[in-house]
Every structure is written in C-alpha cells, then in structure tokens.
DRENMILO-883018 format. One record per residue (C-alpha): x, y, z. Coordinates in Angstrom, 2 decimals. Layout:
<pts>
+---------+---------+---------+
|       x |       y |       z |
+---------+---------+---------+
|       X |       Y |       Z |
...
+---------+---------+---------+
</pts>
This chain:
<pts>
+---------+---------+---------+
|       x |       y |       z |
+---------+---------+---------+
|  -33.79 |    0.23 |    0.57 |
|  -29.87 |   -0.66 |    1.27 |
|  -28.57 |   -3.97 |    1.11 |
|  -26.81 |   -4.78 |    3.92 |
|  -23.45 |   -5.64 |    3.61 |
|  -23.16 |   -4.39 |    0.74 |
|  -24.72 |   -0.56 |    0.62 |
|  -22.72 |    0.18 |    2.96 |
|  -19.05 |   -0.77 |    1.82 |
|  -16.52 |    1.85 |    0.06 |
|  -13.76 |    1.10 |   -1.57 |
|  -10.85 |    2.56 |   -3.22 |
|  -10.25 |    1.90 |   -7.24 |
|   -6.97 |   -0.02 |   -8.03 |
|   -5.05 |    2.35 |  -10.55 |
|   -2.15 |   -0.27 |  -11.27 |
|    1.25 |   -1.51 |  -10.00 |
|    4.43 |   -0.82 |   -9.33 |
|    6.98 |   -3.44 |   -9.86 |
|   10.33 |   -4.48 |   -8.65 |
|   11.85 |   -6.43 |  -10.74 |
|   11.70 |   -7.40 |  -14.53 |
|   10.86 |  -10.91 |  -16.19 |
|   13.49 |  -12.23 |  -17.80 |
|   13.64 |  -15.79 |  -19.82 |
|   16.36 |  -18.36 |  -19.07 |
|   17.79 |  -19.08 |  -22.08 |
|   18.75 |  -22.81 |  -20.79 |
|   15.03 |  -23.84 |  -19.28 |
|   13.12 |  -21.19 |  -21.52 |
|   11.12 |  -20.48 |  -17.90 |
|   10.46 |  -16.61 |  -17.16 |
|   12.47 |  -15.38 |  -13.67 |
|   12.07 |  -12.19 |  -12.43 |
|   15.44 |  -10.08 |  -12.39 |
|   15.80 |   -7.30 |   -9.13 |
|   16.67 |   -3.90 |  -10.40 |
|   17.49 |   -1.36 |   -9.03 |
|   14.72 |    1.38 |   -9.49 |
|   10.76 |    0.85 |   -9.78 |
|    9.80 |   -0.43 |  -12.46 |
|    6.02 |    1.98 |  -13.34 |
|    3.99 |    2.78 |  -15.34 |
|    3.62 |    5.91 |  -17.95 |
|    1.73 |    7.77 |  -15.94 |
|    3.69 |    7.53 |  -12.67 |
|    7.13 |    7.59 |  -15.22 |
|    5.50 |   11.06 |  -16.16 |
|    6.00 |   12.30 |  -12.38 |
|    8.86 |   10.19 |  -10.99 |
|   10.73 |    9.53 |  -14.23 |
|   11.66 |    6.77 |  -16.34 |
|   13.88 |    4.70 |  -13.68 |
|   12.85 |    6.47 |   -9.94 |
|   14.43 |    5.26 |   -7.02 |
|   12.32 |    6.94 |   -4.75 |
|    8.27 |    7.75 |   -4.85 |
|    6.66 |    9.90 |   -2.78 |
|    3.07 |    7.90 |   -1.18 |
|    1.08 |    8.20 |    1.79 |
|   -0.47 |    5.31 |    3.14 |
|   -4.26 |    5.32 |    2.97 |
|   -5.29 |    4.25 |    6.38 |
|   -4.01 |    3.12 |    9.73 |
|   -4.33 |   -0.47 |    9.54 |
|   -1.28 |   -2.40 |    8.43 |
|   -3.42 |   -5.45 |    7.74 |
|   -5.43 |   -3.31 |    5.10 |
|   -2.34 |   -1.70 |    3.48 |
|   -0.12 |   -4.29 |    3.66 |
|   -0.74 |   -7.76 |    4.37 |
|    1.41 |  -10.22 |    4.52 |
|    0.68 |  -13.71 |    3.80 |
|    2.33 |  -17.54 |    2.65 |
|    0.34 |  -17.56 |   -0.65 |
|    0.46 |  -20.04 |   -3.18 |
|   -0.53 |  -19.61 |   -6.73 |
|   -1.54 |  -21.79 |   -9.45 |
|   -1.97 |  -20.52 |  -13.13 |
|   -4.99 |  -22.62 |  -13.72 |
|   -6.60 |  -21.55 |  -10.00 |
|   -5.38 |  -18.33 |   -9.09 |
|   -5.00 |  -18.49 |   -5.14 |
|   -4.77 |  -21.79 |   -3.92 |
|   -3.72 |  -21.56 |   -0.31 |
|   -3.18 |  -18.53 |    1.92 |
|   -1.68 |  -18.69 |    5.94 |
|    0.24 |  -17.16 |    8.86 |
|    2.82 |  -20.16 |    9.13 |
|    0.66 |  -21.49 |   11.90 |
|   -2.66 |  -22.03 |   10.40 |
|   -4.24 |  -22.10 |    6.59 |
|   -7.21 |  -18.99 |    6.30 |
|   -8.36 |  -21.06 |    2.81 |
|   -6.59 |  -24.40 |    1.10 |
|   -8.01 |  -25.42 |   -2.27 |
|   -8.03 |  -29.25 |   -1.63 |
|   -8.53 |  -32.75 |   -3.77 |
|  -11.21 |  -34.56 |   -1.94 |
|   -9.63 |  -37.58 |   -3.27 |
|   -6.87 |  -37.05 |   -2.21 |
|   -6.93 |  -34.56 |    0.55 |
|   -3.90 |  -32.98 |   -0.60 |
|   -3.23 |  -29.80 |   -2.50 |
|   -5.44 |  -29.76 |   -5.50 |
|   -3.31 |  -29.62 |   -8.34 |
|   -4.25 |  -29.31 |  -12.16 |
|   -5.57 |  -33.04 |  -12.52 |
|   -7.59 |  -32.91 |   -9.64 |
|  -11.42 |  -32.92 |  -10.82 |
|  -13.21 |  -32.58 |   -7.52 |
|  -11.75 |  -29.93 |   -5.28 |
|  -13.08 |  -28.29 |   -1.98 |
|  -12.02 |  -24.96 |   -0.17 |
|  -10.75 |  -25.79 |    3.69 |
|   -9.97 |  -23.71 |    6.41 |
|   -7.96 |  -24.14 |   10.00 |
|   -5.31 |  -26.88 |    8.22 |
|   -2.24 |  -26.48 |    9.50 |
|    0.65 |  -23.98 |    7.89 |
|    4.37 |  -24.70 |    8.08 |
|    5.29 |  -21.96 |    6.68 |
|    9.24 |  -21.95 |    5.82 |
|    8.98 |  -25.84 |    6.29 |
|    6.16 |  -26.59 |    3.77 |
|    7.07 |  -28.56 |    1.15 |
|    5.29 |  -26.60 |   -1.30 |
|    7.28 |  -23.74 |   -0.16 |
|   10.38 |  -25.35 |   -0.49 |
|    9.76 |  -26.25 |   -4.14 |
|    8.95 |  -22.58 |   -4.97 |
|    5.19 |  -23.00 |   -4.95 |
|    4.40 |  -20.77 |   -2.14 |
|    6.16 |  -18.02 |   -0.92 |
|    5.64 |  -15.01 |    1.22 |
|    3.91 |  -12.09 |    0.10 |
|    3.49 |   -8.45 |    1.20 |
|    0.93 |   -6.27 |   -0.88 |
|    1.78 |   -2.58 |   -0.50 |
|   -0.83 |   -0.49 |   -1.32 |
|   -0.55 |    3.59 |   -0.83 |
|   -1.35 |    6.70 |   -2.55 |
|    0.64 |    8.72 |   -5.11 |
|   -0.89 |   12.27 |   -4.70 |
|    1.07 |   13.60 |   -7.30 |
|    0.28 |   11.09 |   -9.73 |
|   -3.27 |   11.36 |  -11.95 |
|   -6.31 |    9.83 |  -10.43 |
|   -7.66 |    9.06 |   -7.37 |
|   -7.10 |    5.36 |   -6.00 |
|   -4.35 |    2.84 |   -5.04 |
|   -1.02 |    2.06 |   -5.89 |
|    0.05 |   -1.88 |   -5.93 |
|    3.07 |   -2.91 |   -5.04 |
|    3.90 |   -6.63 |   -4.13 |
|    7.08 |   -8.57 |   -2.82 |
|    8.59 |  -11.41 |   -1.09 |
|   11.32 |  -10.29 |   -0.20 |
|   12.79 |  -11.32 |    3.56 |
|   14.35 |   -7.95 |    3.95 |
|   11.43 |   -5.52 |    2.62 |
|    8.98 |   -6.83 |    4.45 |
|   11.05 |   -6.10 |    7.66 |
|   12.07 |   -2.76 |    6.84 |
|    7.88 |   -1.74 |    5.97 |
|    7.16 |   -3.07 |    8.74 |
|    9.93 |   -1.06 |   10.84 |
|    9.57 |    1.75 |    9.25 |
|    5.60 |    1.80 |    9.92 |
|    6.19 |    1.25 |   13.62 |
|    9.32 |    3.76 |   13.97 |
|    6.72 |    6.31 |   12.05 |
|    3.92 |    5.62 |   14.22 |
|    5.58 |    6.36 |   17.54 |
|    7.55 |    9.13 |   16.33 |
|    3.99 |   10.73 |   14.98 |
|    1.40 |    9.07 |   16.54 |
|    0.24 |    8.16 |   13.39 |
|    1.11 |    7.15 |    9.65 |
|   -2.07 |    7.39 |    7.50 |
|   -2.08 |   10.74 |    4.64 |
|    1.07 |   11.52 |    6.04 |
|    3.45 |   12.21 |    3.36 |
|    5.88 |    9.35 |    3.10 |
|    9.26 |    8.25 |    1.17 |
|    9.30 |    5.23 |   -0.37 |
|   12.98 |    4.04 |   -1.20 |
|   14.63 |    1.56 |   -2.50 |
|   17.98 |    1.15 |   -1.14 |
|   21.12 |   -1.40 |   -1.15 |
|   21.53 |   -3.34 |    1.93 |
|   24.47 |   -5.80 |    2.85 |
|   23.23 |   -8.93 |    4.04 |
|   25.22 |  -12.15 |    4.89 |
|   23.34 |  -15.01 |    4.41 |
|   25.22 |  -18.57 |    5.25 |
|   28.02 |  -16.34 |    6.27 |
|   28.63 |  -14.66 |    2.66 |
|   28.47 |  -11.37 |    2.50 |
|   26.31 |   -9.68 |   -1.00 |
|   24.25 |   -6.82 |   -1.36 |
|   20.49 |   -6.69 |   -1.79 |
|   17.76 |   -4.12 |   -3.03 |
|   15.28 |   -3.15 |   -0.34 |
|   12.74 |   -1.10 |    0.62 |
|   13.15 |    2.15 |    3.19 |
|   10.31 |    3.91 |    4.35 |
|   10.73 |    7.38 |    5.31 |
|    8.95 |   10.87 |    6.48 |
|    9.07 |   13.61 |    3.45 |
|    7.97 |   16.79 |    6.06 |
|    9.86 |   17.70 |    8.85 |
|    8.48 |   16.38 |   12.00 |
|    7.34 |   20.22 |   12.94 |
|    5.01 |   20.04 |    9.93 |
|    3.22 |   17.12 |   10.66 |
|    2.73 |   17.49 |   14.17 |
|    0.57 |   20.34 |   12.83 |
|   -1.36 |   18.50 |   10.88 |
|   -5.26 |   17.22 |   12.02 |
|   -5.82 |   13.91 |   13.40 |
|   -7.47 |   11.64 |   10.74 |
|   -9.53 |    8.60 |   11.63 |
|  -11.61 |    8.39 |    8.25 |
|  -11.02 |    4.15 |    6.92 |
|  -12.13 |    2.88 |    3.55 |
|  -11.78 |   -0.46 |    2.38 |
|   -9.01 |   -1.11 |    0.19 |
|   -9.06 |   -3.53 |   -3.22 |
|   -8.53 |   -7.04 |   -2.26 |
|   -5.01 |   -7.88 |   -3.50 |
|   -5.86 |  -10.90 |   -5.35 |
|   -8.29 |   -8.95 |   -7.48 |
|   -7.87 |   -8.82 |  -10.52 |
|   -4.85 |  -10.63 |  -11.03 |
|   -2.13 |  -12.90 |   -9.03 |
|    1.38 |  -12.19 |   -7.79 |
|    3.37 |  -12.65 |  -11.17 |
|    6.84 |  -13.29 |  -11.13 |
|    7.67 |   -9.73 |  -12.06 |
|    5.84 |   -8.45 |   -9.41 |
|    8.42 |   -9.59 |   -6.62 |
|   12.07 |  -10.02 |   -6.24 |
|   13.64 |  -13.13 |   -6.95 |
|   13.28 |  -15.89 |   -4.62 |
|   14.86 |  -16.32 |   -1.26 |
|   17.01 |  -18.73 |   -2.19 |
|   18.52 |  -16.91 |   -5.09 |
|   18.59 |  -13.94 |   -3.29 |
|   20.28 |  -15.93 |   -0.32 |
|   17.38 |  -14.64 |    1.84 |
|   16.39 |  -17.05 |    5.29 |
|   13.20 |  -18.51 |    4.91 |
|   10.83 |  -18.17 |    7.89 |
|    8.12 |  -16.50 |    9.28 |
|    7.41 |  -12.93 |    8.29 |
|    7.91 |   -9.99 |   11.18 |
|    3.97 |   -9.48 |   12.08 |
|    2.80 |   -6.07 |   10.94 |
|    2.09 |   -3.28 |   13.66 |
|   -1.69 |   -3.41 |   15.65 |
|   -3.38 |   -0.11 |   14.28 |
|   -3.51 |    2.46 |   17.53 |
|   -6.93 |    3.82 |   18.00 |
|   -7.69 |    7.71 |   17.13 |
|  -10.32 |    9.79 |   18.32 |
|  -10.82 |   12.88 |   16.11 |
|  -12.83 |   13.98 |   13.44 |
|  -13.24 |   12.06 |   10.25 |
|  -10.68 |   12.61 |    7.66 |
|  -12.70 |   14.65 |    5.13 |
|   -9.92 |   12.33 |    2.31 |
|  -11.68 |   10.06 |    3.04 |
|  -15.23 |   10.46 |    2.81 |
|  -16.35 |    9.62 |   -0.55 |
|  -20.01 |    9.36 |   -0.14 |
|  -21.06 |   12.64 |    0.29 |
|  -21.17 |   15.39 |   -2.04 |
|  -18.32 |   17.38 |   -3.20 |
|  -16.38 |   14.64 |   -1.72 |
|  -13.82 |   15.21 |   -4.89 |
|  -12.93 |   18.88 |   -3.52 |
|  -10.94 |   18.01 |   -0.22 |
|   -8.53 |   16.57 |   -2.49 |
|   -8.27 |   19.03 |   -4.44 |
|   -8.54 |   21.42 |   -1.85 |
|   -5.64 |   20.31 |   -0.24 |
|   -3.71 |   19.26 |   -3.19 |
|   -3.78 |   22.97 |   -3.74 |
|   -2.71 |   23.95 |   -0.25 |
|    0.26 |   21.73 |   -0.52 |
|    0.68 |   23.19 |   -3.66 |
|    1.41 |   26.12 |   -2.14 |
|    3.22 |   25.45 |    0.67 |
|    0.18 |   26.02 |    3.40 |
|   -0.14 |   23.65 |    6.22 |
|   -2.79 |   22.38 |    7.55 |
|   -2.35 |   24.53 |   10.68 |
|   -2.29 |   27.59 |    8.91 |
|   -5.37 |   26.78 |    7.11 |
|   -7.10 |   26.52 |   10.39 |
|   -5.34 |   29.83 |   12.01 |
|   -6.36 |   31.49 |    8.53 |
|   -9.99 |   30.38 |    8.31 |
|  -10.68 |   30.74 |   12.38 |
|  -11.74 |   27.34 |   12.26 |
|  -11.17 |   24.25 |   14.03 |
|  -12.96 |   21.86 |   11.92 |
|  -12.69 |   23.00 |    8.79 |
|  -15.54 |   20.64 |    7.83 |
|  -17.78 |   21.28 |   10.79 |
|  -16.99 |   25.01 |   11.06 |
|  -16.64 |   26.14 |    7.31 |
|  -18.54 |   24.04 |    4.74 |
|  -21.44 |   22.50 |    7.87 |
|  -22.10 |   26.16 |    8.29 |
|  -23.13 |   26.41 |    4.21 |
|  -19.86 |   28.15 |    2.40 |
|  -17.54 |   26.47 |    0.05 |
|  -13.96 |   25.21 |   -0.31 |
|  -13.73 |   27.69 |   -3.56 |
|  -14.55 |   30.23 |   -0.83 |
|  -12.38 |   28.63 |    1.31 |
|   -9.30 |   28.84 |   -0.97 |
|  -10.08 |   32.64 |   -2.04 |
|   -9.92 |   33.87 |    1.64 |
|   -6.36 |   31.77 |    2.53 |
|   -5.09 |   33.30 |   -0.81 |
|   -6.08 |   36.59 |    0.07 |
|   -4.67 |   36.88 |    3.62 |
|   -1.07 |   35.32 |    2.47 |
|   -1.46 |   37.43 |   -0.99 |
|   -1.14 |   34.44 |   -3.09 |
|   -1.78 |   34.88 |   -6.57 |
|   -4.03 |   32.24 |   -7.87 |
|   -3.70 |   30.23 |  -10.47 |
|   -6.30 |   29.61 |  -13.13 |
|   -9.74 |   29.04 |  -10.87 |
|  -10.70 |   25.36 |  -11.05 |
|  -14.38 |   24.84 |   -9.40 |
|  -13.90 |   22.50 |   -6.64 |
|  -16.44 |   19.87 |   -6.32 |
+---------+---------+---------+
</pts>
C-alpha cells in the first residue's frame, strides 16, 4: 500500500554546486570572506566540460516554476543551527526563537521554539544590518552535458543577480512561451553600477537563449514537474557560496524583485521528466543523442510520423533504440557505437 504523502513525491538528486566566489582569510581578523571572481568556480567534473575557469555554462532550467528553481529568500544562518529564520521582508515563514527571551535564539539560548507569521523587515532588520541575514537566491538547473542526471546548485546574494535571473526568466518566457528544458546560457558578466553615486564594476549573472528562436519554437510543449532538493539540504549558504556582501560590494539593500508566476501549459507530459516508469533513463538519452546530432525535436516528429512520440511510438509497443535506427536511417546518419537505451 502507498503512503500518502510520501509514495507519491519525486525528486531530483543534488549533484553539487557551483560557486561564485572563493574564501579567502583576512589576514588582520583571521575571519574567512568570500572574494568575487570572475568565472565559476566548479567542480572536476563540470571543469571536465566547461574548463578550468568558464565564464559561461550551458543549463536548462528543470521546470516552470521560479519558486522551485530559484527561490529567493532573507535567510539567516547560524553555524550551531543551520537555518534560523527565513522571510519575504514582510512576514517570517519560520523564526527559531528563545522562549525566554522571545528574541532570536542565539547559541546560549537553551529552550528555543520554531514561530511563524512574525514580522520581517527585511533591509531594515537589525540582524541584517549586522551581516546575519542576507538575501538569498538558490539557482538550481541542469547541465546536460555534464555526467549524471540531477541538479546543479548555485547560490547568491547578490542585488544585481537576482534581478537579472529574474529578468532574464520573464524576457525568456514571453519571448517563448516557456523556459523549462529549453537550452539556456548562463553568464557571468561585468556590469557598471553606481552605488551612493560612485561608479565601480560588478560581476553578475546574464541569462540567455543558446538556440535560435526558430529552433525552439519547434520544440514540444512540456508540462512534466518534479520536485526539486530543498536548498537547505544538506548544507547552508557558506560564505563561498555567494558574492561578497552588499555593503562591500556597494550593493542597495532592500527587497528582492519577486520571481515570475509560472504560466500554465496544457500539453503532454514531458517524457524528461517522468522518472517513475520504466525506461524512464532512455528519453534522456534519447534526446541527448538527437541533440547530439543536430535533430530537432520537430524533425523527430516529421521523421517518425508521430505526434506524440510517447503516445504514438513507444504506447503503441516499439522502442526508442528503434526509434533512433529509423531517424538515422532516413537522414543517413552513421551511428555511433549502439548503446541500449533504457
């Protein structure tokens, strides 16, 4: 028998994060600080595809929902707690609190209670003011080119960024009607900014379309969702994760640009993103291998005489591997070596 509430839930694996800045130490207060670079800072096996020092990755975002991949939050951390108070500048969705006290719970509180509903300043909170709390987007895409099959992490506080994701999603979205498993450029870019009147220059975040707008229009409609890893799982917001603050970056403080209200879709399921079926595995490497090759969606459809290739191919009992050997037949495509697909 399923459990409910649980049974039920998918979720994609966390493969790891991508950074944007290193830690340094201050050699006067001994305290680490996160220095902004300018490239990502990755891991081996994304340094394998994108290089040692990329400035640019290519993702695609893993649903429609901006609140899944990439929420944005006031969060405050403690390194004895983990998470100890999360908002929208208006209101608190959790506070850990001293019921002595009533007041954040700090490490010498003993007795400590989670609250909900308190009010959240935002910019003007204290706690934010000392450097406590700050504002926090969690990024979270796809690297199809990149080994394994889950999400990509990336985090940052940054006043900027988190405008130009969040303009970039929406400028995407009504260009294309759409920005989930669309391939996507992820940037990051010097911007001149002139806080308190003084002119500098920043590292930021561009999002961008790899295909030409021609190419995606062909593509299918997608309305498959999974649930994503929660972001505070398994570990905080470290200071490497993010830029540096606001106020050494001369950033304004104030309430982040709200993220863009999902549009609904109505078309089939995105076969990406059904896991729980057999041969789930094969549509990604099915069309892995059509991109591969340079064969759109479009002309996988005009190929196969198929609409769906899901309802009118594999519901009607043949395969993907059968699928593949008849596009690479008509377009006289030499395989490469034959890799079963699940």
């Amino acid at each position: 028998m399923p459990i409910k509430g649980v049974t039920e839930i998918r979720r994609w694996s966390r493969l790891g994060k991508i950074r944007l800045g290193v830690k340094e130490v201050s050699p006067k207060t001994g305290n680490p600080y996160p220095r902004a670079v300018d490239y990502f800072v990755c891991p081996p096996e994304v340094q394998q595809v994108f290089g040692e020092r990329p400035k640019q990755l290519r993702i695609m975002l893993p649903t429609e929902d901006p609140d899944r991949f990439a929420p944005q939050w006031y969060k405050r951390y403690s390194s004895l707690r983990g998470l100890t108070c999360k908002g929208d500048g208006e209101a608190c969705l959790m506070r850990l609190v001293d019921k002595r006290t009533g007041t954040f719970a700090h490490r010498e509180a003993q007795d400590v209670e989670i609250q909900e509903g308190l009010p959240c300043p935002g910019g003007d909170c204290p706690e934010y003011q000392a450097k406590a709390c700050r504002r926090v987007m969690n990024l979270m895409f796809l690297l199809p080119e990149v080994p394994g099959l889950g999400i990509w992490q990336l985090d940052t506080s940054s006043f900027y960024t988190i405008t130009a994701i969040n303009s970039g999603v929406e400028l995407i979205r009504k260009a294309l009607g759409r920005v989930a498993m669309v391939s996507l450029l992820l940037d990051i870019v010097p911007q001149e900014v002139a806080p308190n009147g003084k002119k500098k220059t920043v590292w930021v975040l561009r999002l961008g379309i790899a295909q030409t707008l021609a190419e995606i229009m062909a593509l299918p409609p997608r309305t498959g969702e999974l649930m994503l890893p929660h972001p505070e799982v398994p570990e905080p917001v470290g200071a490497e994760d993010l830029f540096p603050s606001d106020e050494e970056n001369g950033q304004p403080a104030g309430p982040v640009v709200p993220p863009v209200q999902a549009q609904p879709q109505a078309a089939e399921a995105d076969p990406l993103f059904i896991i729980d079926g057999p041969g789930s595995a094969g549509w990604i490497s099915f069309w892995n291998t059509m991109a591969e090759n340079e064969i759109s969606a479009q002309k996988v459809y005009e190929v196969l005489r198929v609409k769906s290739l899901r309802d009118d191919w594999v519901g009607k009992g043949r395969t993907l591997e059968q699928a593949r050997q008849v596009i690479f037949g008509a377009l006289g495509i030499t395989p490469p070596e034959t890799k079963r697909l699940l």
